[in-house]
N, C-alpha and C positions, 0 to 999 in steps of 0.2 A: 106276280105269279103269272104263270103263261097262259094264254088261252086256250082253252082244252075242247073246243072247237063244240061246247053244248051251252045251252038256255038254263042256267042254275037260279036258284031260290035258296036261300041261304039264311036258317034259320040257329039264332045264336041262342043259347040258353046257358042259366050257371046254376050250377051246384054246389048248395055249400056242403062241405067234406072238413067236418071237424073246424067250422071256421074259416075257412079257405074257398075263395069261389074261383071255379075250376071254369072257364072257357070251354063250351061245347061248339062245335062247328059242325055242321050237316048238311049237304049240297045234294039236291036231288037233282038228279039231270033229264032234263027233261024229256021225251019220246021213249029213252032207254031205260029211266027210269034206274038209272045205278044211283049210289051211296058210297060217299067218302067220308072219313071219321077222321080227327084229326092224330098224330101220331101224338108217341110221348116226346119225341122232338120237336111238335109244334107243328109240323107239316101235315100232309093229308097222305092216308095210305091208300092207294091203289092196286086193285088187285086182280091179274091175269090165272085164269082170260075172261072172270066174271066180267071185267067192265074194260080192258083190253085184250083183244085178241091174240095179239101175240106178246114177248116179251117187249121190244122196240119198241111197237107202239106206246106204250107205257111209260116206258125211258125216255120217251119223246114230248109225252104229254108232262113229266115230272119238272117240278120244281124245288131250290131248295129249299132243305128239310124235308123233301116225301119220303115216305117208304112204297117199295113197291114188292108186294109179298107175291109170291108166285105161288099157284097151286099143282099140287103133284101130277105129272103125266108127263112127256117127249115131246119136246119141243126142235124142231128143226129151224135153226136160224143163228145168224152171226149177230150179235148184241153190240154196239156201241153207244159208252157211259160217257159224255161230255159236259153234264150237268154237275158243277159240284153239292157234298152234302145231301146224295141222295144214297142212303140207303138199298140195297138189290138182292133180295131174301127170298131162299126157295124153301123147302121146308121138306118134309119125308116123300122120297120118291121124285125129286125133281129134276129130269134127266134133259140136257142140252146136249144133243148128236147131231154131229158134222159130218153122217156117216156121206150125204152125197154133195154136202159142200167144200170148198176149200177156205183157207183164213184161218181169222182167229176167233172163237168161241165168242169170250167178252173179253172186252178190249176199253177201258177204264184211258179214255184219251184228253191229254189239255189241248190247249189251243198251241203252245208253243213252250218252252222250257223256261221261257221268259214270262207266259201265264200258262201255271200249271191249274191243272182241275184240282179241287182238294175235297179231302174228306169224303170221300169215295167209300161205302163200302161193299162187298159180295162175297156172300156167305149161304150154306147150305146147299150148292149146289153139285153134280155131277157133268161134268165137264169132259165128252170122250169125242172122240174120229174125229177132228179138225186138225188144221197143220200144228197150232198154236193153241195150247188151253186157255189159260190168261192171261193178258197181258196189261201192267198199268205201265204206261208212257205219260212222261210231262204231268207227274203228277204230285202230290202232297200230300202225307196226312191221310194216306189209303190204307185201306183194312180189308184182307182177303182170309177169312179163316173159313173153317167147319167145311172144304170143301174135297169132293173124289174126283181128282182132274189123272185121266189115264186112255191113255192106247192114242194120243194124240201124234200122228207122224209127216215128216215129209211126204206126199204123196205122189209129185211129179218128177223133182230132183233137174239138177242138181238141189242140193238142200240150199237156201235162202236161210242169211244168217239171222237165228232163231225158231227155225222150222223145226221143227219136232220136241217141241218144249213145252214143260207141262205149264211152271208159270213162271214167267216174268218181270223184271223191274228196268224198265231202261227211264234211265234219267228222274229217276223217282226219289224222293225224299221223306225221309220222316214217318216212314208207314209199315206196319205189321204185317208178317205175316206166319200165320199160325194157325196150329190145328188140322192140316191139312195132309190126306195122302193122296201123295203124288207117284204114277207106279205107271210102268211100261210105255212110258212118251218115248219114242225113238231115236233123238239125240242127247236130252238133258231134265232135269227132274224139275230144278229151281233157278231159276238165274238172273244176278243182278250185274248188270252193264252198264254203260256210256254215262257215266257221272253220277250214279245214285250214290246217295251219300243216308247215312243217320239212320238208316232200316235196320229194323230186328226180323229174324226169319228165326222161329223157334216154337218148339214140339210140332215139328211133321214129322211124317214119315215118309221115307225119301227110298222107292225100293223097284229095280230091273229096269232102269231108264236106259238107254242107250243102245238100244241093241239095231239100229240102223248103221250103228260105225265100225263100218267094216275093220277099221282100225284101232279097236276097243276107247277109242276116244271120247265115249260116255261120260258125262257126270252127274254126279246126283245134286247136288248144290255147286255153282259155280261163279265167283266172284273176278269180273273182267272189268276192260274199259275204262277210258280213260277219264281219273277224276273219281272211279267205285269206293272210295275210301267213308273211314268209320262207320261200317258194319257192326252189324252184330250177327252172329250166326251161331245160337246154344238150344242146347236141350233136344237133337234132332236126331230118329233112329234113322240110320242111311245103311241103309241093305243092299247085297247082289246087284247093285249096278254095274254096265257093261264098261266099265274105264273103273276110274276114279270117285271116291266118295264125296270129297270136299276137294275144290281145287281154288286158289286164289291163283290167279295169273295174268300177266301182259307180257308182250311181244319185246323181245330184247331190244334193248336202246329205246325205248319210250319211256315216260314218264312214267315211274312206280307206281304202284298201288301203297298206300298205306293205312295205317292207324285199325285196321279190320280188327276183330276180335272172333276166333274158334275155339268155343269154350264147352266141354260138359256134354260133347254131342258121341252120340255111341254109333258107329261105322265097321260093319264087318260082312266079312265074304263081299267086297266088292273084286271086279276083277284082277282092277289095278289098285296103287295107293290105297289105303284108308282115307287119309288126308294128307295134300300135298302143294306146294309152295312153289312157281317157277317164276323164272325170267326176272323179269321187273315188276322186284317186290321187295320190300324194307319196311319195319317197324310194325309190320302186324304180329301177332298174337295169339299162342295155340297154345291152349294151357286143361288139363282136366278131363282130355279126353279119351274114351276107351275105342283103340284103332287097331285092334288086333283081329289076327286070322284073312287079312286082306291079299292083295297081288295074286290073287289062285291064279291066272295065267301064269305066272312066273315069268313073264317079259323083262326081258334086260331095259337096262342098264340096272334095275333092281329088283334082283330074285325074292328075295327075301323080306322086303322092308315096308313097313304100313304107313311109317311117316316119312313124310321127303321134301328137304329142302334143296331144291336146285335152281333158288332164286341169286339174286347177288348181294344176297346176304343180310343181316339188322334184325331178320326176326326175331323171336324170342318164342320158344319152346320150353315147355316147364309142364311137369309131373300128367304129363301124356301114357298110355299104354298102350305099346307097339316097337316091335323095331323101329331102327331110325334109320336113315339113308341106305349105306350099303355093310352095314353090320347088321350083329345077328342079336346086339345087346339091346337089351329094354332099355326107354327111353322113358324112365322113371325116375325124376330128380327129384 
């Protein structure tokens, strides 16, 4: 466990609870006189700014298996999680603004993609004004729910790829994300890039992201980079975004994206596609979902249409609602 930089006294006691003796841990610290209690994961909970100051410092002092419970009020500060298995829990009212910083919110970072941080979680918090709401990088087995990440934008420009996004996954693996609205971030709502594989991203709500793109190039969940394969992406209401609701995509002549799954998620009045499929992409999966009322700009090359494959082809589409490419027939098989 790290050193957390105070004089402790460490008094153990058990309880027996029906038969069961329960490990008590209690660490009084000395001058300050704070109290840590041990979590239901074994760890010690920490709690800002009773016993730190700010968020950071916390994060700083944790170890794994802590939790680190935040208490309600505005906190001004860029958070980085490098600790795996630590818990990062705000609770009602617990507002992170970047109104006069630049960066990213919290940023859930490993060491390298070769050691990712794991089991990461952050949950309850509001997440607004930074370039970047959340981001896990090089990471495993991370958990982002319960959270209101919005109004997050480029603010010097040109936009830096990922700038105005509410949350992100780059090179992430194996980790949820859900429960969360995500609303009025400037370029993109959700996004998983550069090798993230095995992620679920399901029941958010996904609504007005994009409206930095002057070229309605918005999306609200957006599945890129090389290696993003076996996704999961269901159960997500995707609203009035300024592009696109769902878009899976890579750069022609690159290496496809595959095996993704778009299932069950409900996307309407965005401005382009409902959901849509470009470039280099094969064998993903769009099956159950309700995509109508979408493209209100009416931009060509399709006026009409909520669902759009203008990949090079293998995916598989099945009992969807919404037009389809450049007809006007439901795409209800």
């Amino acid at each position: 466990m790290k050193n957390r930089g105070i004089t402790t006294l460490t008094i153990v006691a058990a309880l027996l609870v029906g038969g069961l003796a329960l490990p008590i841990r209690t660490t009084l610290a000395g001058s300050n006189n704070h109290v840590s209690f041990k979590s239901i994961g074994g760890g010690e909970i920490l709690h800002v700014p009773r016993d730190y100051a700010t968020i950071q410092s916390a994060v700083d002092a944790a170890s794994e298996r802590d939790t680190i419970l935040v208490a309600a009020g505005v906190y001004n500060e860029n958070v980085v999680v490098s600790t795996s298995d630590v818990r990062l829990r705000g609770g009602g009212d617990v507002v992170l603004d970047g109104t006069s910083l630049s960066g990213i919110g919290i940023h859930v970072l490993g060491a390298s993609a070769a050691a990712p941080v794991t089991g990461v979680e952050v949950s309850d918090f509001e997440v607004r004004n930074f370039e970047r709401g959340i981001i896990v990088q090089w990471a495993t087995k991370a958990r982002v729910s319960d959270n209101y990440v919005h109004d997050n934008v480029d603010k010097i420009g040109p936009a830096v790829l990922g700038d105005g996004t509410g949350i992100e996954l780059v090179t992430a693996s194996a980790s949820d994300v859900s429960d969360n609205v995500v609303s009025r971030n400037g370029l993109g709502g959700i996004q998983l890039r550069v090798g993230s594989t095995d992620n679920t991203v399901h029941h958010n709500r996904v609504d007005e992201n994009g409206s930095q793109s002057s070229t309605l190039d918005g999306v609200g969940i957006m599945v890129t980079g090389a290696g993003t394969n076996e996704n999961r992406v269901q159960h997500n209401e995707i609203e009035a975004n300024f592009g696109r609701g769902i878009m899976l995509s890579r750069p022609p002549g690159t290496v496809p994206l595959s095996g993704n799954l778009v299932a069950h998620n409900r996307a309407h009045r965005n401005l382009r596609a409902g959901i849509a499929i470009m470039f280099a992409a094969t064998g993903n999966t769009v099956v159950h979902n309700d995509a109508r009322e979408n493209n209100l700009s009416g931009l060509p090359p399709c006026f009409h249409c909520n669902l759009f494959d203008l990949s090079i082809g293998g995916n598989i589409w099945d009992k969807n609602l919404g037009t389809f490419n450049l007809t006007d027939a439901s795409c209800l098989q």
